[in-house]
C-alpha positions as CSV (number, residue, x, y, z in Angstrom):
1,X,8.1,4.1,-23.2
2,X,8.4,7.8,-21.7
3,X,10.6,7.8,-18.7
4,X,8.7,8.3,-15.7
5,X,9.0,12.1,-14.0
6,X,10.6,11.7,-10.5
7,X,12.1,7.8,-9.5
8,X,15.0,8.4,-11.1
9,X,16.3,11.4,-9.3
10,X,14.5,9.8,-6.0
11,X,14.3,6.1,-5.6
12,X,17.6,5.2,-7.5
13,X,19.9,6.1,-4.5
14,X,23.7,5.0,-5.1
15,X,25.0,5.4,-1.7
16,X,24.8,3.5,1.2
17,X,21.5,2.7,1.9
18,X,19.5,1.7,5.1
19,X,16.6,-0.3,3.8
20,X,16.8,-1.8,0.6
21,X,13.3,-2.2,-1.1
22,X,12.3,-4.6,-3.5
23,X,8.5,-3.8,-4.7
24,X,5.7,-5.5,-5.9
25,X,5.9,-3.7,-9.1
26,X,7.0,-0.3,-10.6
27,X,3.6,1.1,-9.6
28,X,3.9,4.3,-7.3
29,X,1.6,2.9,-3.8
30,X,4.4,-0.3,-4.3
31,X,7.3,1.8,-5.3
32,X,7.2,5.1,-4.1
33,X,5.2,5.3,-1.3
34,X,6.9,3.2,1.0
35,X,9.9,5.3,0.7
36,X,8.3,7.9,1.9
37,X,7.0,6.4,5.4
38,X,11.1,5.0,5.6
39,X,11.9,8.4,4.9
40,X,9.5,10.1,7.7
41,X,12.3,8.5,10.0
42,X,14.9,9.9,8.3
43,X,15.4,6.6,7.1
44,X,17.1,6.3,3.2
45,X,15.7,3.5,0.6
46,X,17.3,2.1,-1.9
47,X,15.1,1.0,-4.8
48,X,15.5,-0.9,-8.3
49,X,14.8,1.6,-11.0
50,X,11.3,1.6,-12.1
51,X,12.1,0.3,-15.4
52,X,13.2,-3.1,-13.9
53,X,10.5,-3.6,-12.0
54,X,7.0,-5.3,-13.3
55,X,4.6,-3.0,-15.3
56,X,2.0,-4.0,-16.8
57,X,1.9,-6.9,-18.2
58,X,5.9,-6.0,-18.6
59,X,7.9,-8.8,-16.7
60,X,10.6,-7.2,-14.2
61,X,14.3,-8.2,-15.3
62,X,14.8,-11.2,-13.5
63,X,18.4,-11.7,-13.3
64,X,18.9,-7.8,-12.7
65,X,16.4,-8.5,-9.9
66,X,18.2,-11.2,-8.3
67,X,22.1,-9.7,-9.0
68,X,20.1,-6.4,-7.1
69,X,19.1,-8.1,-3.8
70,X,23.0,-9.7,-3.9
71,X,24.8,-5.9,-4.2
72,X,22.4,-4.8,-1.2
73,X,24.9,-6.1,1.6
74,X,25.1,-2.8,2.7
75,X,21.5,-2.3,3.9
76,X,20.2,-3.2,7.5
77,X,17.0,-4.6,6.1
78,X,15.3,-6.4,3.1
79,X,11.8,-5.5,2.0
80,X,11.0,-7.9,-0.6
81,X,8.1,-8.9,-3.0
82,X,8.6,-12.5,-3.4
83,X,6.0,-12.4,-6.2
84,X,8.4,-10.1,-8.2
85,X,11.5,-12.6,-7.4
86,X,9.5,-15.6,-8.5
87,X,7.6,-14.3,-11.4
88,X,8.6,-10.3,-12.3
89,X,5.6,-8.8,-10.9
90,X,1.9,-9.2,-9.2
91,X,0.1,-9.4,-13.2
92,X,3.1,-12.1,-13.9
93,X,2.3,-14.3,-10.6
94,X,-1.3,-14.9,-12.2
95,X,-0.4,-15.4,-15.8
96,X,3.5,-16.8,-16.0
97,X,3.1,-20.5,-16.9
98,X,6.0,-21.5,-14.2
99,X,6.5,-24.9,-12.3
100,X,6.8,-24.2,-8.9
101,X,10.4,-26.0,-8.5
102,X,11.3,-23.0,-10.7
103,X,9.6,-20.2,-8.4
104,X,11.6,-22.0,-5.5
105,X,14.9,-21.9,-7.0
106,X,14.3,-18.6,-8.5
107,X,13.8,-17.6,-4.5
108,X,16.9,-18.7,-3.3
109,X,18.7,-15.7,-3.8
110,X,16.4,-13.9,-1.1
111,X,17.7,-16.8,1.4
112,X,21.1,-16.1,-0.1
113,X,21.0,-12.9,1.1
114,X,19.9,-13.3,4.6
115,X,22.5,-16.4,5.2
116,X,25.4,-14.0,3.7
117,X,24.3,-11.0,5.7
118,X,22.7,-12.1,8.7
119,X,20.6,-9.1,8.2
120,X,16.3,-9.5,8.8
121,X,14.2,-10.0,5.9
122,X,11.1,-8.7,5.7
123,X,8.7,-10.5,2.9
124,X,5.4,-10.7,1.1
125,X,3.8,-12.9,-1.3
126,X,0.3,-13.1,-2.8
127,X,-3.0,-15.2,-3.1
128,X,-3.8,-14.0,-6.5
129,X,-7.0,-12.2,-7.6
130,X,-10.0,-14.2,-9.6
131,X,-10.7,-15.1,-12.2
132,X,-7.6,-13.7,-13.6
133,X,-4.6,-16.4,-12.2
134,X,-4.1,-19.0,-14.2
135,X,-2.1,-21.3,-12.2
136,X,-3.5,-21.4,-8.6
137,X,-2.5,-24.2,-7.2
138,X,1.1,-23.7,-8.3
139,X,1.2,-20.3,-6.8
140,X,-0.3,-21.7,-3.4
141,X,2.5,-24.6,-3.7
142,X,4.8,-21.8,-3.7
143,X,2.9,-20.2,-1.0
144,X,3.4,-23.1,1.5
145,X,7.3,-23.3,0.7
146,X,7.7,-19.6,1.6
147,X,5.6,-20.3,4.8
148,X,8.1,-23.2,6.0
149,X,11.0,-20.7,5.0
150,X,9.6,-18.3,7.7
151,X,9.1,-20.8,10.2
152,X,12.8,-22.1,9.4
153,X,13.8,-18.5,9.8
154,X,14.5,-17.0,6.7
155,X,11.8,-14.1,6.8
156,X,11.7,-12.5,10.1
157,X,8.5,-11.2,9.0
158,X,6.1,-13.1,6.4
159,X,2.8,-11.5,5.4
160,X,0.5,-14.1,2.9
161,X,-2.1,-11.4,1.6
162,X,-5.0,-12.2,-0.7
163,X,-5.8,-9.6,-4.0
164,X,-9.3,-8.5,-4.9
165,X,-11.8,-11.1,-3.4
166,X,-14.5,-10.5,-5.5
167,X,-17.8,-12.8,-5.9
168,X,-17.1,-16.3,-6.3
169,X,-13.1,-15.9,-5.3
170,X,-11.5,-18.7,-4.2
171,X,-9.0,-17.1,-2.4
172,X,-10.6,-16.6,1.4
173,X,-10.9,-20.7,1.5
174,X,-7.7,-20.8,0.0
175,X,-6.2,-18.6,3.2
176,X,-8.6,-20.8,5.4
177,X,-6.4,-23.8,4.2
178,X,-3.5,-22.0,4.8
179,X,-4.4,-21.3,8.2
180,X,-2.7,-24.6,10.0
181,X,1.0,-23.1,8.6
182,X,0.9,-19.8,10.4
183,X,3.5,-19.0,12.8
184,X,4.6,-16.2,15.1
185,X,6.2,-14.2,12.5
186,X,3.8,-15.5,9.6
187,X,0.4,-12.9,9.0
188,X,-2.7,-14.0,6.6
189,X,-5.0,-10.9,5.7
190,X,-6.9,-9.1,2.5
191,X,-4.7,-7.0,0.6
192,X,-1.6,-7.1,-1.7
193,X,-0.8,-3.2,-2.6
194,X,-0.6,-1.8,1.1
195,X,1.9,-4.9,2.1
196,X,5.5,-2.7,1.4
197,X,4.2,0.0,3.3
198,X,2.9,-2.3,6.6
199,X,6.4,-4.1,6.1
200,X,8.3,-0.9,6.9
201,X,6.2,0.6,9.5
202,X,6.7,-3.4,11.3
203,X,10.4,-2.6,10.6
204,X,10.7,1.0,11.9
205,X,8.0,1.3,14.4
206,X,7.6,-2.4,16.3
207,X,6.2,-1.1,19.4
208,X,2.5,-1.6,20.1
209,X,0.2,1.2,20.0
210,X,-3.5,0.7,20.7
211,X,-6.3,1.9,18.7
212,X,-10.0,2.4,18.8
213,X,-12.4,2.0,15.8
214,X,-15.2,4.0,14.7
215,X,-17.6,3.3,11.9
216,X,-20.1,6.2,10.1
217,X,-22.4,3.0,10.0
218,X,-21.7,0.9,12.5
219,X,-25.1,-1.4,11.6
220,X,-22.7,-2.0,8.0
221,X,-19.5,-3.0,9.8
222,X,-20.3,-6.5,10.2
223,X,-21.1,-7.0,6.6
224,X,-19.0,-9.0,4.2
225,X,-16.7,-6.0,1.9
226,X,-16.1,-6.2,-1.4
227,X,-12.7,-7.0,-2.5
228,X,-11.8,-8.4,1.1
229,X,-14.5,-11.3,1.4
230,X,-14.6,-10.5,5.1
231,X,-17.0,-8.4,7.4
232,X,-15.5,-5.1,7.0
233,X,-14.7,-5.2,11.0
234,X,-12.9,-8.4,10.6
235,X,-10.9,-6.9,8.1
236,X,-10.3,-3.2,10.0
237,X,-8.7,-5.7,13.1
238,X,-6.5,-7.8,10.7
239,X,-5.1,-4.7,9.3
240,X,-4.8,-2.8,12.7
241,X,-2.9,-6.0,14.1
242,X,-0.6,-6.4,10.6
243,X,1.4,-3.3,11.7
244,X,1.2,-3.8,15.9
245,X,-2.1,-1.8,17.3
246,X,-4.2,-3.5,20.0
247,X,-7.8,-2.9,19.1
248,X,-9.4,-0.9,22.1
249,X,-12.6,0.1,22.9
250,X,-11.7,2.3,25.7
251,X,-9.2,5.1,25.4
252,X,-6.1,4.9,22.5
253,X,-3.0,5.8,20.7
254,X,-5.1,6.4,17.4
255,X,-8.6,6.9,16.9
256,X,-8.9,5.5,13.6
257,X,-12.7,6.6,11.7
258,X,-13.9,4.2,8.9
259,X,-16.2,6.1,6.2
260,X,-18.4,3.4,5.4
261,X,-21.3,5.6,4.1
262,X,-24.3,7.1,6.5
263,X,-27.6,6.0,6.4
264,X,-28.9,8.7,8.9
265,X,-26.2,11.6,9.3
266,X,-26.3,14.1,6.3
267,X,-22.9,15.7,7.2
268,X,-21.3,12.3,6.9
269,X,-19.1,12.4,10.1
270,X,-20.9,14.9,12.0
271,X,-21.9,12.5,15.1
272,X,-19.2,9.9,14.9
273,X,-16.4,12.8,15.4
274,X,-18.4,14.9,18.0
275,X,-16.2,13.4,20.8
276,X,-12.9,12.7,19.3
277,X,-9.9,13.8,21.3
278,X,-6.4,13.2,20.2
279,X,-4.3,11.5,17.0
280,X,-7.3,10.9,13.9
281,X,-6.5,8.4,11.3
282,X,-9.6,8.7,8.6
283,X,-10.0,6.0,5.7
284,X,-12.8,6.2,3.3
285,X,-14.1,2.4,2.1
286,X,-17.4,3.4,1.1
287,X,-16.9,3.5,-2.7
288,X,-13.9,1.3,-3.9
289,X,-10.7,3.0,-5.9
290,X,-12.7,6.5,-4.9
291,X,-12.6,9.0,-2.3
292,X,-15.5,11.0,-1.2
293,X,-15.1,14.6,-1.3
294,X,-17.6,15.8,0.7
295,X,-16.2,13.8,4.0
296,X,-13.2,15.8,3.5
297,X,-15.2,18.9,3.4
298,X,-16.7,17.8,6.3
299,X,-13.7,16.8,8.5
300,X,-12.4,20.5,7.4
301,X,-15.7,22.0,8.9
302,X,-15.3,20.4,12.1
303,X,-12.0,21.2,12.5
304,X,-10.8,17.5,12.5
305,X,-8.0,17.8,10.1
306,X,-5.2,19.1,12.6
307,X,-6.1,15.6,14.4
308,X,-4.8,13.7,11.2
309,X,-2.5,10.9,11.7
310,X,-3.4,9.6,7.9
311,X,-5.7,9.2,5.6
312,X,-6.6,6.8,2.6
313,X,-9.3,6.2,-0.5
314,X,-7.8,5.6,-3.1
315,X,-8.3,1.8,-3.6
316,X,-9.7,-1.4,-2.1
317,X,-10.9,-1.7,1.6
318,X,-8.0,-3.4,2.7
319,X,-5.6,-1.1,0.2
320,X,-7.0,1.9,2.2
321,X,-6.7,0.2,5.8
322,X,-3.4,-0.7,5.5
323,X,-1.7,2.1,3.8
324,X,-3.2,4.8,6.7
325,X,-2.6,2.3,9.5
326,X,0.5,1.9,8.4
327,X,1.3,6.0,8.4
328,X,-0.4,6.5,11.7
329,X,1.6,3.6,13.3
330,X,4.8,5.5,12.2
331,X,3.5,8.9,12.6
332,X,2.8,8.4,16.0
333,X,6.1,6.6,16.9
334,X,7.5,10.5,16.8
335,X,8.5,11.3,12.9
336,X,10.1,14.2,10.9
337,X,6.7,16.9,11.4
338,X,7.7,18.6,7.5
339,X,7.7,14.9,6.3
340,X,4.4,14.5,8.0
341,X,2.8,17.1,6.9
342,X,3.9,16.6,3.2
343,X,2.6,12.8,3.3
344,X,-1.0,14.2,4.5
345,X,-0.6,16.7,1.2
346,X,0.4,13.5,-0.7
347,X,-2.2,11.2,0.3
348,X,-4.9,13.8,0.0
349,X,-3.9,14.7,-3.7
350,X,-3.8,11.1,-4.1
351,X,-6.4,9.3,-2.6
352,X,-9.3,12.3,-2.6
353,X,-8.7,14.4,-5.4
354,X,-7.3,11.9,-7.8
355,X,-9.3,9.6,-7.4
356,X,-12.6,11.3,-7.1
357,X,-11.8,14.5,-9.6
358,X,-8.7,14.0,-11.6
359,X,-9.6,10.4,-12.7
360,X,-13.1,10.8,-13.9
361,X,-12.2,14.4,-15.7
362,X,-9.3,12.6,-17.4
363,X,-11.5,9.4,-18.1
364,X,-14.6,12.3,-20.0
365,X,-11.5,13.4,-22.6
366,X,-9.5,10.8,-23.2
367,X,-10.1,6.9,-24.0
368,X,-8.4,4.4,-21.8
369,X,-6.1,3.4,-24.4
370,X,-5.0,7.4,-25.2
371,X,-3.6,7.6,-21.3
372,X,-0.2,7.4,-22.5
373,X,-0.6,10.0,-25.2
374,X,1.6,13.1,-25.0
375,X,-2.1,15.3,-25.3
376,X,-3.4,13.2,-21.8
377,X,-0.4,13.5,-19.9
378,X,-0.5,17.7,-20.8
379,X,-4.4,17.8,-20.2
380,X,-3.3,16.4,-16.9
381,X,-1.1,18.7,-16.0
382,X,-3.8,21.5,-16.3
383,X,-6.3,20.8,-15.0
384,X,-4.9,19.7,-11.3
385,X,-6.8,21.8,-8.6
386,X,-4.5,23.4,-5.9
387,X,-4.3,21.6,-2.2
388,X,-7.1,23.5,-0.6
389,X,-6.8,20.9,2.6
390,X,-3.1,21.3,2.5
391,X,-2.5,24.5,1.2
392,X,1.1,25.1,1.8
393,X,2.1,22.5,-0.7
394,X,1.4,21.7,-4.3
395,X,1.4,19.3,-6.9
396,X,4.5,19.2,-9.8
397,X,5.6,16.8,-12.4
398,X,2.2,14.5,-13.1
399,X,2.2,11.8,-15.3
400,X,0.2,8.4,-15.8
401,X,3.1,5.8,-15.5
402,X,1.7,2.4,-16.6
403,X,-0.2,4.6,-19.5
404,X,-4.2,4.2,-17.6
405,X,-5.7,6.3,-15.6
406,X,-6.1,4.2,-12.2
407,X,-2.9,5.5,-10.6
408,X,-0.6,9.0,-11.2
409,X,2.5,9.7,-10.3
410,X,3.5,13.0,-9.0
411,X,5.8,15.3,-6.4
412,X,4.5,17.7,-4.1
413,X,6.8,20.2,-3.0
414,X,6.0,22.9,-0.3
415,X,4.2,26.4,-2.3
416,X,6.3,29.3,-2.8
417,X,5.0,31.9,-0.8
């Protein structure tokens, strides 16, 4: 396995750290980018190296896992994955043939920590996706536990999220059940890979902000969304709430504009942006895992992108809702403005030209199984296009770290001028 090309120097910090962040998986939206909304408060994360974290169908090191959240006394804050505690990763917590007094005990150590410390604890865990999880009703047992652990006061914060609800999921009815358990500090929404991110903006930006949403096709927004089994305005107000905005109808913090395609306005975003004063957060759900290029083009034209809190479409509805709600929550809570504007870059060589030019380019030359290849990690390299949007930065160091072509991991570092 090829190291990958920036955690190490990054996300491996030795000193004394002021969040400590135990991810998902070793995947960058789980691993990487919620370091870099801490650091847009100046605020350093410690992380366990990629390589003991889940990829793949890879299991995280367990006990490293669990002698890693004992060592962090020093931090002010845990921001855990239970599903990697209990089961070494998101793919493990569907597949890991595991009794659920094992999960339990295996999750002790995250109570440990918060007993010893008397430091918060900020935590997730997952409804997994269908068809692929294997042992459902364990993983829900576990579910439940975790849920009486918040209400006992061992999570401050507790968000239950369901992955990819696709047709015939089980998992919405599965969060309806779970529905009578919810507490104060307990939250029930679509999602899975946006959760670290929403968990540090709640940590590092808990004031209320209030938000207004607009939709390119408002007639669409009360249809059910793919991948969220909710209508797609029930899912924009769970997300919006996750992270502490009010939804609004009258004036806001954030305008926040959800591209969920046009039936009538050829320029995309022409008419819904006409009017749009003040802080813009934009997240494109019209096409899942791809961003649409020509809204991009089009927020350029009418001189929208200066208004940009955040953006986001690069995955599922609820992937892309919570990652730029969580951004514009912090972003607007007063941030480092070089940070800022080198997240925007990030995002949009992420979630636009990624995923709607790098991807499928990468996908014409090279099989699936050849994206860990030496020849498709130097193809890659070439043929990035430069930051038009965000032209004072650039892209460095691109690979393909769990060897497909859904997600890259990269740098971008401010252009020499």
């Amino acid at each position: 396995m090829k190291p990958l090309l920036i955690s190490a120097l990054l996300l491996s910090s030795v000193a004394s750290a002021q969040v400590a962040l135990l991810p998902l998986d070793s995947r960058p939206v789980n691993r990487i980018y919620p370091e870099k909304l801490a650091a847009l408060k100046n605020k350093e994360t410690r992380i366990l190296p990629w390589y003991r974290l889940g990829r793949g169908q890879t299991s995280g090191d367990i006990q490293e896992i669990h002698d890693w959240i004992l060592r962090q006394t020093d931090a002010e804050v845990l921001i855990v994955a239970l599903d990697s505690v209990a089961y070494g990763g998101l793919v493990q917590s569907r597949t890991l043939d595991l009794p659920p007094e094992t999960a339990v005990e295996r999750l002790q150590v995250v109570r440990e920590w918060q007993h010893k410390t008397g430091k918060p604890v900020y935590a997730s865990i997952t409804i997994p996706r269908y068809p692929d999880a294997k042992f459902r009703e364990r993983n829900l047992t576990v579910i439940r536990e975790m849920m009486q652990w918040a209400k006992a006061g061992a999570f401050k914060d507790l968000r239950v999220t369901w992955d990819d609800a696709v047709s015939g999921s089980p998992a919405v009815k599965e969060a309806e059940a779970l529905k009578p358990l919810l507490a104060p500090n307990i939250k029930l929404y679509p999602g899975a890979d946006e959760v670290g991110a929403a968990l540090v903006t709640s940590y590092l930006s808990p004031e209320k902000k209030t938000v207004k949403i607009l939709f390119s096709d408002p007639s669409k927004a009360s249809t059910v969304i793919k991948y969220d089994g909710l209508p797609l305005i029930e899912s924009v107000k769970l997300h919006a709430g996750s992270v502490g905005f009010e939804v609004t109808e009258g004036d806001a913090d954030l305008t926040l504009f959800v591209f969920n395609g046009s039936a009538t306005d050829p320029r995309f975003t022409a008419v819904a942006l006409n009017h749009v004063k003040g802080p813009l957060s934009v997240v494109d759900v019209n096409r899942v895992n791809q961003g649409t290029v020509r809204l991009w083009k089009d927020l350029t034209t009418l001189g929208r992108t200066q208004q940009l809190m955040s953006l986001s479409g690069w995955g599922t509805p609820g992937n892309n809702l919570g990652t730029a709600l969580s951004h514009a929550k912090l972003a607007l809570s007063g941030v480092d403005p070089e940070k800022q504007q080198e997240t925007l870059a990030y995002e949009y060589a992420n979630d636009v030209l990624f995923s709607a030019l790098l991807r499928p380019d990468i996908r014409a030359h090279f099989q699936e199984n050849q994206m860990g290849s030496k020849e498709a990690w130097e193809y890659l390299q070439k043929v990035i296009p430069e930051l038009k949007l965000f032209s004072g930065y650039v892209v460095k160091g691109a690979g393909l770290p769990w060897d497909r072509s859904f997600e890259w991991e990269f740098a971008v570092e401010k252009a020499v001028p």
